[in-house]
PDB file of N, CA, C and O in Angstrom:
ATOM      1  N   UNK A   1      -7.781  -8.670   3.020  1.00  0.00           N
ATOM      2  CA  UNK A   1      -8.093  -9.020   4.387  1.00  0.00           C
ATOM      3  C   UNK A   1      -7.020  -9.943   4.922  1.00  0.00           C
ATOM      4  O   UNK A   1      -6.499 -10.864   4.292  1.00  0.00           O
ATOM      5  N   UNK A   2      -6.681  -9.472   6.530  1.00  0.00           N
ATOM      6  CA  UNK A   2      -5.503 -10.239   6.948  1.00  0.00           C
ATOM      7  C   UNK A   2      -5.941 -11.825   7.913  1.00  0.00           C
ATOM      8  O   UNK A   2      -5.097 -11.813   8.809  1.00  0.00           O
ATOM      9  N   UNK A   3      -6.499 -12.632   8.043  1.00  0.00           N
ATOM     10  CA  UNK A   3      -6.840 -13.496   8.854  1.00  0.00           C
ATOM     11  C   UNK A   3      -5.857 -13.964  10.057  1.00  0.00           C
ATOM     12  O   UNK A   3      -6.093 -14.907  10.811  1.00  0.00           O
ATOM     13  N   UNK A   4      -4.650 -13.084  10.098  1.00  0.00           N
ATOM     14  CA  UNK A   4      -3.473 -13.073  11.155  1.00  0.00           C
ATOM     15  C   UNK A   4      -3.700 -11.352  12.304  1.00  0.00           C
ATOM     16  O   UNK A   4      -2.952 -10.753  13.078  1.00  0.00           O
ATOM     17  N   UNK A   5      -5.074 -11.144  11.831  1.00  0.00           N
ATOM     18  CA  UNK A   5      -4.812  -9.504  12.395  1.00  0.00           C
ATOM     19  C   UNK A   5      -5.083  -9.979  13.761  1.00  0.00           C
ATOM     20  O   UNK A   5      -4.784  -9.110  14.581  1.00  0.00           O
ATOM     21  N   UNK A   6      -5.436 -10.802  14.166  1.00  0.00           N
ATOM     22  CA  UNK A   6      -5.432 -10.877  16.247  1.00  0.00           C
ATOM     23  C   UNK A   6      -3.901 -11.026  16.591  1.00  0.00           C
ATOM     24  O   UNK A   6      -3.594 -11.139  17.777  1.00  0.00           O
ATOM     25  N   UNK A   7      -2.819 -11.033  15.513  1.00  0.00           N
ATOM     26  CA  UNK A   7      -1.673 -11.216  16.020  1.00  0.00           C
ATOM     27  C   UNK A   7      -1.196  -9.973  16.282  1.00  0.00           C
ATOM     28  O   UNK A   7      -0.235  -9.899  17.049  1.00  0.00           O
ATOM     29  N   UNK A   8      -1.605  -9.077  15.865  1.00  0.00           N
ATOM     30  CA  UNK A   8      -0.789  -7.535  16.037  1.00  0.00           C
ATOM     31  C   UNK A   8      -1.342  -6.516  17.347  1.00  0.00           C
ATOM     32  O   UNK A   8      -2.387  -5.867  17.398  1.00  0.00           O
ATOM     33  N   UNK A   9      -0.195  -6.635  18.414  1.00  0.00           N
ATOM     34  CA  UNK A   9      -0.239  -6.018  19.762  1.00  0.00           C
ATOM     35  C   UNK A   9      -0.827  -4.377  18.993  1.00  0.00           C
ATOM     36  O   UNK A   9      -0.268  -3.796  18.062  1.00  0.00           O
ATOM     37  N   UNK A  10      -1.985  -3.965  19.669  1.00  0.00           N
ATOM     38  CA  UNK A  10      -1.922  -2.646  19.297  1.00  0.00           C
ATOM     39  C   UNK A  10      -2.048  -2.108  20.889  1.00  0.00           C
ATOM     40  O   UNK A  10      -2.492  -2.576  21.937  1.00  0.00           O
ATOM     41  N   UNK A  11      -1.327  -0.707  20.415  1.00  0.00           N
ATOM     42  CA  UNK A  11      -0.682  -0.055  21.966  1.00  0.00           C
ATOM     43  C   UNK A  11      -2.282   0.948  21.780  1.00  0.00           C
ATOM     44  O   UNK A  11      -2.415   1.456  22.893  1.00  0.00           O
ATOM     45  N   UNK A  12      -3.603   1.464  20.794  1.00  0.00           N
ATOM     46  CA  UNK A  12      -4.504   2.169  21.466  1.00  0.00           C
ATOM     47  C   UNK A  12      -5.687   1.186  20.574  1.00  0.00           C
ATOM     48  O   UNK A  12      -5.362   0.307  19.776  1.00  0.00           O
ATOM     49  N   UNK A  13      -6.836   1.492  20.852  1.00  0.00           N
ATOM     50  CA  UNK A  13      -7.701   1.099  20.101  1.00  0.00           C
ATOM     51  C   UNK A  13      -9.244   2.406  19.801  1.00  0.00           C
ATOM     52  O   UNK A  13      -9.977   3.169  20.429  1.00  0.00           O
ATOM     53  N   UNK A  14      -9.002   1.962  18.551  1.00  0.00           N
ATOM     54  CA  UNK A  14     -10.508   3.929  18.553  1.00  0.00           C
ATOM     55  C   UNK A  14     -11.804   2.759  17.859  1.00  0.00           C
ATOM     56  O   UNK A  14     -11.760   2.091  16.826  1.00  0.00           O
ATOM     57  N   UNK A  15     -12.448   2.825  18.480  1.00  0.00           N
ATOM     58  CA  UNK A  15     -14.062   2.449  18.343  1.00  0.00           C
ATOM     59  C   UNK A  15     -14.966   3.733  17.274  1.00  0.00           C
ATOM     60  O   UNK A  15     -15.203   4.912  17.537  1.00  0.00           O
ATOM     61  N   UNK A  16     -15.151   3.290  16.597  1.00  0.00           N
ATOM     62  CA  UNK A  16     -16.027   4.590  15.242  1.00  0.00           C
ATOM     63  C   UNK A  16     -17.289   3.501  15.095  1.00  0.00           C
ATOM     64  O   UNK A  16     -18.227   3.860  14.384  1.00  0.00           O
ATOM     65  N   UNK A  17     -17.365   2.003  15.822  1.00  0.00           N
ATOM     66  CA  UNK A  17     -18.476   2.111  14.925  1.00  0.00           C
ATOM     67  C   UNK A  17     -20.344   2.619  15.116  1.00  0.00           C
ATOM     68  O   UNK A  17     -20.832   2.506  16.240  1.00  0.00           O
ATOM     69  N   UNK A  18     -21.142   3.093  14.069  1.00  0.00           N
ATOM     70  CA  UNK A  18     -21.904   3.804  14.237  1.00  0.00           C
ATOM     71  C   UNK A  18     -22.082   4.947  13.630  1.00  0.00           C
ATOM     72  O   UNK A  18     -23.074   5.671  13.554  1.00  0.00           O
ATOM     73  N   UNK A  19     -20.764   5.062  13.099  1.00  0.00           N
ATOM     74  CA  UNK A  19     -20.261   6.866  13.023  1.00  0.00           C
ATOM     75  C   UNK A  19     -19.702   6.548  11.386  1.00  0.00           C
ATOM     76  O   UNK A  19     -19.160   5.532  10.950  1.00  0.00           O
ATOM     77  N   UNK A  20     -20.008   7.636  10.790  1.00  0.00           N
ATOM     78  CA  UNK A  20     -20.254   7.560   9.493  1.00  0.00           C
ATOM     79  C   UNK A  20     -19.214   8.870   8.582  1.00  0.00           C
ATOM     80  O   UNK A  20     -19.112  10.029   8.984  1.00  0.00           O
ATOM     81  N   UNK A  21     -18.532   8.318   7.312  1.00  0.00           N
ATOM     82  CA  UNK A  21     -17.410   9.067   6.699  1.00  0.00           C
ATOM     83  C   UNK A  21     -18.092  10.763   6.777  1.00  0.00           C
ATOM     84  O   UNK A  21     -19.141  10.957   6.163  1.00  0.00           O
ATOM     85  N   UNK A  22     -17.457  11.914   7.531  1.00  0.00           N
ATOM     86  CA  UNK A  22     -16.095  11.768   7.638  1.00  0.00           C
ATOM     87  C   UNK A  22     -15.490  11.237   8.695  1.00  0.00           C
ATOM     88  O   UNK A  22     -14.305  10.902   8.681  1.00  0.00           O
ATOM     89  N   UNK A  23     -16.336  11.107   9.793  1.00  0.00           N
ATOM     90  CA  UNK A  23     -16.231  10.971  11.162  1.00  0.00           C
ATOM     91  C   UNK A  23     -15.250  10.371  11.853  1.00  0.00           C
ATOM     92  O   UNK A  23     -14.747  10.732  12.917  1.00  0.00           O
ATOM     93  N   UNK A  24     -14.926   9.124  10.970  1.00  0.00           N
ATOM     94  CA  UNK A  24     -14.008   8.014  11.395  1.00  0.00           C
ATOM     95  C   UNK A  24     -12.959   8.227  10.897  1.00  0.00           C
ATOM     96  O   UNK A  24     -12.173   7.373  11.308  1.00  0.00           O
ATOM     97  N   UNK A  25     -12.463   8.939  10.190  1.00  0.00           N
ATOM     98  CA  UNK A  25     -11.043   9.340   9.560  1.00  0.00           C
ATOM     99  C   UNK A  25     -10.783  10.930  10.853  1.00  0.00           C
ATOM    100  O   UNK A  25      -9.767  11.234  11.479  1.00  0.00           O
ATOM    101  N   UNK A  26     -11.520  11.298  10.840  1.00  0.00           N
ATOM    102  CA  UNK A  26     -11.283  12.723  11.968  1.00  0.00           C
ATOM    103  C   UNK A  26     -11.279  12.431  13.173  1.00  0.00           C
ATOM    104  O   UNK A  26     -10.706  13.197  13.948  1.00  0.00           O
ATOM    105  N   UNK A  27     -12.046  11.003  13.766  1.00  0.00           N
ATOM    106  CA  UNK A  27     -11.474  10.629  15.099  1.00  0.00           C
ATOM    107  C   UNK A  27      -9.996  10.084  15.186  1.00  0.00           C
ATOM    108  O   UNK A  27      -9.273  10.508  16.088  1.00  0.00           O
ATOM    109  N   UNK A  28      -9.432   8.982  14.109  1.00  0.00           N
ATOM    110  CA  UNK A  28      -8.157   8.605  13.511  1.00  0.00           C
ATOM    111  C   UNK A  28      -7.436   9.776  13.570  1.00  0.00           C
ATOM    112  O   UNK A  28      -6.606   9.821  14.477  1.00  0.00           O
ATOM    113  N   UNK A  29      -7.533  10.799  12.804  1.00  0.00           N
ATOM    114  CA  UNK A  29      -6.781  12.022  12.926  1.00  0.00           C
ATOM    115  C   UNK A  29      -6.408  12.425  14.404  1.00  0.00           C
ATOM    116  O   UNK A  29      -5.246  12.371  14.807  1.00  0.00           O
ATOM    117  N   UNK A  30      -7.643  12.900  15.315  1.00  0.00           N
ATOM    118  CA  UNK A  30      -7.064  12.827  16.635  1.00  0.00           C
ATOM    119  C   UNK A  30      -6.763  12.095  17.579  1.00  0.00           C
ATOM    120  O   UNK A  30      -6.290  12.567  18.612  1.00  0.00           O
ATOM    121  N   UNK A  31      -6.968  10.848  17.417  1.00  0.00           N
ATOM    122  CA  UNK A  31      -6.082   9.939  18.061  1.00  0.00           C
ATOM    123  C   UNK A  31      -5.047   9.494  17.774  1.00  0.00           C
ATOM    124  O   UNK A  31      -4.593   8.770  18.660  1.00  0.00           O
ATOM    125  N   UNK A  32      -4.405   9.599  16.868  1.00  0.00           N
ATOM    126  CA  UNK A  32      -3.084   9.312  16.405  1.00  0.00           C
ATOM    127  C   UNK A  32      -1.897  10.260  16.935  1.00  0.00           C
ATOM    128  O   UNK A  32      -0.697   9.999  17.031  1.00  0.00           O
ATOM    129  N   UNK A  33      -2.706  11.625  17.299  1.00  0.00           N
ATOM    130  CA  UNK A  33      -1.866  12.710  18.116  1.00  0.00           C
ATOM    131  C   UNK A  33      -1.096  12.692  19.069  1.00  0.00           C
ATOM    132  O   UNK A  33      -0.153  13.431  19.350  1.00  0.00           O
ATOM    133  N   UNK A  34      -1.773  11.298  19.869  1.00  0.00           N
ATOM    134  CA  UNK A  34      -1.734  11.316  21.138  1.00  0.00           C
ATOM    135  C   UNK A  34      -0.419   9.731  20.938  1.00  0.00           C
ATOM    136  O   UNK A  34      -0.298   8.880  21.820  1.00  0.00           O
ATOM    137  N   UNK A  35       0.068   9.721  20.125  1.00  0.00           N
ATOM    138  CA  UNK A  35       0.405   8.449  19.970  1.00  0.00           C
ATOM    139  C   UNK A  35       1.628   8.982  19.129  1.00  0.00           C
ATOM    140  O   UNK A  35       1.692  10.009  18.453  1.00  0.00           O
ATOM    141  N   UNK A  36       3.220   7.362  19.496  1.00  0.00           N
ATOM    142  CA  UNK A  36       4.213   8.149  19.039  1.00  0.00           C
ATOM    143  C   UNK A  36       4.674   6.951  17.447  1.00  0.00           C
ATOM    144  O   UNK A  36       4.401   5.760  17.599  1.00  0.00           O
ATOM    145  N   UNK A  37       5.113   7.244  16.527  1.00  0.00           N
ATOM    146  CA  UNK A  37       5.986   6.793  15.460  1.00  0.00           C
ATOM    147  C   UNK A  37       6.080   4.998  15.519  1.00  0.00           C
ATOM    148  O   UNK A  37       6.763   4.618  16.469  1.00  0.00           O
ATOM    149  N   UNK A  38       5.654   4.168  14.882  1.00  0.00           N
ATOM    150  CA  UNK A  38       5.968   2.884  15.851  1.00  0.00           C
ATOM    151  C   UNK A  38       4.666   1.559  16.189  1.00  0.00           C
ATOM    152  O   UNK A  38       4.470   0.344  16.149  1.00  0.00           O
ATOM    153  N   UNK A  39       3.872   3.216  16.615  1.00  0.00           N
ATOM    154  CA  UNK A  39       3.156   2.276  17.710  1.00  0.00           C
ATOM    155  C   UNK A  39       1.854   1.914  16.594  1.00  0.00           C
ATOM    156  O   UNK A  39       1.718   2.521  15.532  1.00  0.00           O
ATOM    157  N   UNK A  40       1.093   0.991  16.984  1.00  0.00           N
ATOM    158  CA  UNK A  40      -0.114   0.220  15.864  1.00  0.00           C
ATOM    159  C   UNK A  40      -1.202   0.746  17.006  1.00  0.00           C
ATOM    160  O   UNK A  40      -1.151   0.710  18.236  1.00  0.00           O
ATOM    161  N   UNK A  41      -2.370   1.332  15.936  1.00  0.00           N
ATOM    162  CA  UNK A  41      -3.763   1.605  16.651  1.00  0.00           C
ATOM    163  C   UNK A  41      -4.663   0.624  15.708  1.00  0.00           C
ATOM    164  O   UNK A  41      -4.535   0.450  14.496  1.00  0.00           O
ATOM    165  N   UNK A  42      -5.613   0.028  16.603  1.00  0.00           N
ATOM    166  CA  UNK A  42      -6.505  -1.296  16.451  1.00  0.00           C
ATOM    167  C   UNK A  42      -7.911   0.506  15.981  1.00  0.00           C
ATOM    168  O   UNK A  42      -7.985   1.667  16.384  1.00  0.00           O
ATOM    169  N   UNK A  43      -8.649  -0.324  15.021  1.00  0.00           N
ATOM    170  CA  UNK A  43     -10.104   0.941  14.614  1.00  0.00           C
ATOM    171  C   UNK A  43     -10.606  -0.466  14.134  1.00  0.00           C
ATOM    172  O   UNK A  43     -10.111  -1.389  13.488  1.00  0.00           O
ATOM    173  N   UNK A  44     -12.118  -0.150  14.894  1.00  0.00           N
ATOM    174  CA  UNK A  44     -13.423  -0.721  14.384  1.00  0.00           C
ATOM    175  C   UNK A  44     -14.559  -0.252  14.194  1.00  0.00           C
ATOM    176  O   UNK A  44     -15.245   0.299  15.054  1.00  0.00           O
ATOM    177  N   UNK A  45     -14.825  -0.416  13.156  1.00  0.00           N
ATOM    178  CA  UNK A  45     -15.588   0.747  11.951  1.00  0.00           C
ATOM    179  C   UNK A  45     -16.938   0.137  11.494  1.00  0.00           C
ATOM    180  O   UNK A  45     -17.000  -1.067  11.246  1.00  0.00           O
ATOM    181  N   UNK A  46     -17.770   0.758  11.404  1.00  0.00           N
ATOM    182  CA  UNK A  46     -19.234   0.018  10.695  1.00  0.00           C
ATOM    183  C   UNK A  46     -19.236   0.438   9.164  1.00  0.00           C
ATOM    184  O   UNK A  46     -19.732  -0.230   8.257  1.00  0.00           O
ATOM    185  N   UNK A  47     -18.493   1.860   9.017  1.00  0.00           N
ATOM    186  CA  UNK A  47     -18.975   2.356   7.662  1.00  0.00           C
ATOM    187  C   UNK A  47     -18.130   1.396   6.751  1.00  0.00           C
ATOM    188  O   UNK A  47     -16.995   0.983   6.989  1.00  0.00           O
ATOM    189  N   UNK A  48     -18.859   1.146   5.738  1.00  0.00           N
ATOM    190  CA  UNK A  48     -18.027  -0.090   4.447  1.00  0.00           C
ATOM    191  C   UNK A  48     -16.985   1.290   3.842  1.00  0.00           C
ATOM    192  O   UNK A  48     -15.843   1.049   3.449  1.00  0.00           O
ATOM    193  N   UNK A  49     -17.534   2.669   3.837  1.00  0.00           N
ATOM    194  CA  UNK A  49     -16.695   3.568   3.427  1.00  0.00           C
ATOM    195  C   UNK A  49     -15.074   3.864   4.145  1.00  0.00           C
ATOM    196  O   UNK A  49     -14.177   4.643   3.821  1.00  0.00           O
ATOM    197  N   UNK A  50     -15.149   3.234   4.835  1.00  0.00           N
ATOM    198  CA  UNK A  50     -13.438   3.123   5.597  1.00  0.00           C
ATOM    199  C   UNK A  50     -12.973   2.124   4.869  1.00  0.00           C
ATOM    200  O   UNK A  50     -11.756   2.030   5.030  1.00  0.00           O
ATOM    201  N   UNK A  51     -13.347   1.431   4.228  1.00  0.00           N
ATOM    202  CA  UNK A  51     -12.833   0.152   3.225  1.00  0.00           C
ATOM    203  C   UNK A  51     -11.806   1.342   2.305  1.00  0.00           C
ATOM    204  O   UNK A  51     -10.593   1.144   2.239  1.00  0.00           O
ATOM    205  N   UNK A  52     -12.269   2.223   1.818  1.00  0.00           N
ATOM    206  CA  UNK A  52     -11.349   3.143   1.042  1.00  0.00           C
ATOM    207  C   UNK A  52     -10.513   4.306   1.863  1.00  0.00           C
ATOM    208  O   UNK A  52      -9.370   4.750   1.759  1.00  0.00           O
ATOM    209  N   UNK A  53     -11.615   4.583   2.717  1.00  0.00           N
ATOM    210  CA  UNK A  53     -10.632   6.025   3.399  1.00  0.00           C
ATOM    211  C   UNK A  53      -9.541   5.288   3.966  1.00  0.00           C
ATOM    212  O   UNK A  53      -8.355   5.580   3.817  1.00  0.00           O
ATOM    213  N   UNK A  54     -10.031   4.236   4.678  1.00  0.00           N
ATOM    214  CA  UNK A  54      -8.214   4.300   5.732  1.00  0.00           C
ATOM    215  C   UNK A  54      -6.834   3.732   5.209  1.00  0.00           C
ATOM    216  O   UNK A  54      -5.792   3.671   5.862  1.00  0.00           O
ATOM    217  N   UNK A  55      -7.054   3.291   3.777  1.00  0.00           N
ATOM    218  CA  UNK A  55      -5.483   2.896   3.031  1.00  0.00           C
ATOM    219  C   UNK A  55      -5.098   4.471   2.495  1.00  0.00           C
ATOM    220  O   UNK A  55      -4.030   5.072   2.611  1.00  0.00           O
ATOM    221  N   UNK A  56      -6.426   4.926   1.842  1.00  0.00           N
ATOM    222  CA  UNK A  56      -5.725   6.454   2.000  1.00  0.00           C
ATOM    223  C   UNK A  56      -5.336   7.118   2.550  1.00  0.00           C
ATOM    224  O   UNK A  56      -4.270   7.680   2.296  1.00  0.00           O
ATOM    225  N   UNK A  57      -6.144   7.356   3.673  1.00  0.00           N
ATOM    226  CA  UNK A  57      -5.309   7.855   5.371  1.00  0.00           C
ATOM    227  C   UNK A  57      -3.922   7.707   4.812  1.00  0.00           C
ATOM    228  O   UNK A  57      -3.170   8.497   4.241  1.00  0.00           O
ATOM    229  N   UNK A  58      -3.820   6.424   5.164  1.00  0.00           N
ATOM    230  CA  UNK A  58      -2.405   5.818   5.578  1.00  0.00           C
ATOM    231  C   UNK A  58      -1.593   6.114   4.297  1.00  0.00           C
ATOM    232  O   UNK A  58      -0.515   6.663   4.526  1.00  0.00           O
ATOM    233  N   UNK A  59      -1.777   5.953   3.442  1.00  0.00           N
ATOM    234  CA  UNK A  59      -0.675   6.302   1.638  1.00  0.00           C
ATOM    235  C   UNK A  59      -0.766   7.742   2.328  1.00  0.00           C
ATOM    236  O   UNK A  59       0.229   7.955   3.021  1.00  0.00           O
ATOM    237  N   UNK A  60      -1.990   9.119   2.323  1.00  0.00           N
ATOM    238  CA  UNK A  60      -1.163   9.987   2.441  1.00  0.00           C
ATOM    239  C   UNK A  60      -0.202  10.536   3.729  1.00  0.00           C
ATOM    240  O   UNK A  60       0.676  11.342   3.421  1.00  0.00           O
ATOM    241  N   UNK A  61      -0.322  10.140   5.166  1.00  0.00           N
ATOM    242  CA  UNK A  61      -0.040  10.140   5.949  1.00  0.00           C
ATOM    243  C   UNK A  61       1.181   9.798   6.079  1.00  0.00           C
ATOM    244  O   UNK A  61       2.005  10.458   6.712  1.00  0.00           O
ATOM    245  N   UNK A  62       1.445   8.587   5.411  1.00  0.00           N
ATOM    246  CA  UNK A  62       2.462   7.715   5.816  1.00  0.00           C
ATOM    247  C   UNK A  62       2.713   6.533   6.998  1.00  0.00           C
ATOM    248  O   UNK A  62       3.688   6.202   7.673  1.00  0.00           O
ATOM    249  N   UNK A  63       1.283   6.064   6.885  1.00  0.00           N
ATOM    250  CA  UNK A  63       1.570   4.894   7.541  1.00  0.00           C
ATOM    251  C   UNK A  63       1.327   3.585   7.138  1.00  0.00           C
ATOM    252  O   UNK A  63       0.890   3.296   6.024  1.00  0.00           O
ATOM    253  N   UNK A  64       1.581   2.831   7.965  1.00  0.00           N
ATOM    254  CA  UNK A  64       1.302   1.165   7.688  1.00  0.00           C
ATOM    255  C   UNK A  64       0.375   0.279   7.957  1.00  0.00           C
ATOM    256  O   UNK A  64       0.412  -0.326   9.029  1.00  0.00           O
ATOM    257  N   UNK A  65      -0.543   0.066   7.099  1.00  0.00           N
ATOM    258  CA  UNK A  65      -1.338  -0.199   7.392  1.00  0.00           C
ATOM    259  C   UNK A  65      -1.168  -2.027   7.504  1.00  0.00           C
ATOM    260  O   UNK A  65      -0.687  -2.536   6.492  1.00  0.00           O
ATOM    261  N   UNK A  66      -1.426  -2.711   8.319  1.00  0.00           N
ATOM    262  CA  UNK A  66      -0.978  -3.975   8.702  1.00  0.00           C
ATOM    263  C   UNK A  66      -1.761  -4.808   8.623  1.00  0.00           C
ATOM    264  O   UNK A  66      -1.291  -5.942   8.723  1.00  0.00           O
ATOM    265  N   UNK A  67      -3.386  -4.696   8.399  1.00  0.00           N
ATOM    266  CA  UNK A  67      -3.916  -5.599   8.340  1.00  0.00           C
ATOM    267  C   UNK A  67      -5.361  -4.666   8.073  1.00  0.00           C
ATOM    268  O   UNK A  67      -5.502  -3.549   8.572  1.00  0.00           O
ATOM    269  N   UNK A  68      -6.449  -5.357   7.161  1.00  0.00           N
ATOM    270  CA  UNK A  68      -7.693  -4.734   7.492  1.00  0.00           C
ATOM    271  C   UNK A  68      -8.630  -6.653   6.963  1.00  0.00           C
ATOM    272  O   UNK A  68      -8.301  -7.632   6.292  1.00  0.00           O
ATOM    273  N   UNK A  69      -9.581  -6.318   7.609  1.00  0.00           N
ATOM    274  CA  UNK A  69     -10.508  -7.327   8.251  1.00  0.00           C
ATOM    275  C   UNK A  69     -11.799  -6.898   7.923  1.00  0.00           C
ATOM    276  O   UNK A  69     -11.741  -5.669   7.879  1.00  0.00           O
ATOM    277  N   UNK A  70     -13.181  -7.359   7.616  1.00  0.00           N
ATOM    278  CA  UNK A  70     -14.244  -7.566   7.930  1.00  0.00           C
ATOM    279  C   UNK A  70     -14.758  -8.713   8.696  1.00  0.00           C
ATOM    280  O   UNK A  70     -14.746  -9.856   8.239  1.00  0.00           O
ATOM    281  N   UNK A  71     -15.256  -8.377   9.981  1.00  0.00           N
ATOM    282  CA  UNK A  71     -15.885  -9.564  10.900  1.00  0.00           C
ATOM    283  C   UNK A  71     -17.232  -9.216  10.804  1.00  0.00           C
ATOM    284  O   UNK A  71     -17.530  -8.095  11.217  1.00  0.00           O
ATOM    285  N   UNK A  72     -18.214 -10.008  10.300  1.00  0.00           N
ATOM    286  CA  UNK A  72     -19.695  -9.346  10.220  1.00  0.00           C
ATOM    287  C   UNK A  72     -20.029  -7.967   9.757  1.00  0.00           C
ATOM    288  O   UNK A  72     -19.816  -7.681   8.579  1.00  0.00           O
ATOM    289  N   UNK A  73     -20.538  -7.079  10.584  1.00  0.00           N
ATOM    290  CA  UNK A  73     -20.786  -5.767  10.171  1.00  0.00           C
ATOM    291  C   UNK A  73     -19.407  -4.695  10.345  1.00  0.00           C
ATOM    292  O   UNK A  73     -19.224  -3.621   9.772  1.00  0.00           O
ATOM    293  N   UNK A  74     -18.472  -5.443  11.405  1.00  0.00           N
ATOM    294  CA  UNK A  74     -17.162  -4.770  11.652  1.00  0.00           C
ATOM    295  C   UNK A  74     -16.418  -4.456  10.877  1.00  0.00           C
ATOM    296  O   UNK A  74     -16.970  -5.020   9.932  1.00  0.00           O
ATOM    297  N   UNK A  75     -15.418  -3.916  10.368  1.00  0.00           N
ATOM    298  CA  UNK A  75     -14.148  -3.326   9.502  1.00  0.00           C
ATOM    299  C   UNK A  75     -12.866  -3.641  10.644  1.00  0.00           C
ATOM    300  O   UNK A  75     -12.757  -2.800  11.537  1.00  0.00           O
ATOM    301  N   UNK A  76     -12.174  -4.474  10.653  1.00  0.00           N
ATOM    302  CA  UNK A  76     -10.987  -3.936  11.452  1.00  0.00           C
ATOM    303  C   UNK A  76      -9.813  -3.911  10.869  1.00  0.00           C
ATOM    304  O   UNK A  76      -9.419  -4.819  10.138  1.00  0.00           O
ATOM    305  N   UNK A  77      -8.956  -2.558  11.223  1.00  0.00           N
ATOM    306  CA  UNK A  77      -7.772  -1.940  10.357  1.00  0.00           C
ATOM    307  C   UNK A  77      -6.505  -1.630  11.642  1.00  0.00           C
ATOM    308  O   UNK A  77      -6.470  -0.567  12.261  1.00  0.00           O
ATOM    309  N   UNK A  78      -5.644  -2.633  11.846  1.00  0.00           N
ATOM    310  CA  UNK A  78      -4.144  -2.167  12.532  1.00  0.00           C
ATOM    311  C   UNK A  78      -3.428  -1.300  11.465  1.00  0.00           C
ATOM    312  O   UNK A  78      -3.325  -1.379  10.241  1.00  0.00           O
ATOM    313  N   UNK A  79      -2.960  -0.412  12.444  1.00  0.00           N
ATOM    314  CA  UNK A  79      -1.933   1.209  11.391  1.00  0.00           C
ATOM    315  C   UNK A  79      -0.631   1.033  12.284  1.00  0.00           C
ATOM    316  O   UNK A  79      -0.895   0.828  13.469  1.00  0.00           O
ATOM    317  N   UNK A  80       0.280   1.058  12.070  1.00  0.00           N
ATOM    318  CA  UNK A  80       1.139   1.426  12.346  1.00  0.00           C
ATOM    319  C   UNK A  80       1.918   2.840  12.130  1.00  0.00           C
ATOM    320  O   UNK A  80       2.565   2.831  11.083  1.00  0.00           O
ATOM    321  N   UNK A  81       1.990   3.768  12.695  1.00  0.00           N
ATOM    322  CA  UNK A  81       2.060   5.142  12.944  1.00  0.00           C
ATOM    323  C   UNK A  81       3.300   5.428  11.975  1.00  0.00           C
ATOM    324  O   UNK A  81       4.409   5.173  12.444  1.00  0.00           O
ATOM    325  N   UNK A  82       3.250   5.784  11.055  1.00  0.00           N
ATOM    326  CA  UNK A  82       4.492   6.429  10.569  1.00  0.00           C
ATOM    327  C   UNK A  82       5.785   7.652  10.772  1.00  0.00           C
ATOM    328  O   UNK A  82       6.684   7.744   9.937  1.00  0.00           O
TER     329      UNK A  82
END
């Protein structure tokens, strides 16, 4: 967990929480489409199961993952787009 993650400008932000694995890795999937090489997307997640999917995301994808967080029931994960 990063306790510096309010420092990282993210250019989109995807809201999943509520929404349960696979859901939140397949909204990630299409929002990242829309987005270029570079840029950091802010995701806030309820499922504790994004604790594992989204470093995987990112190892197989190829991105950077910059910070992940639990605030209460929240998950929050900055990516930087590979």
């Amino acid at each position: 967990m990063d306790p510096q993650s309010d420092s990282y400008d993210a250019n989109a932000e995807l809201d999943t929480t509520g929404l349960y694995c696979p859901e939140p890795i397949m909204l990630m999937h299409n929002r990242i489409r829309d987005m270029r090489a570079g840029e950091v997307l802010k995701v806030v997640a309820s499922d504790p199961a994004t604790t594992r999917d989204v470093p995987k995301f990112c190892n197989f994808l190829g991105h950077e993952l910059l910070a992940q967080e639990q605030r209460g029931d929240d998950y929050l994960y900055y990516i930087r787009l590979g």
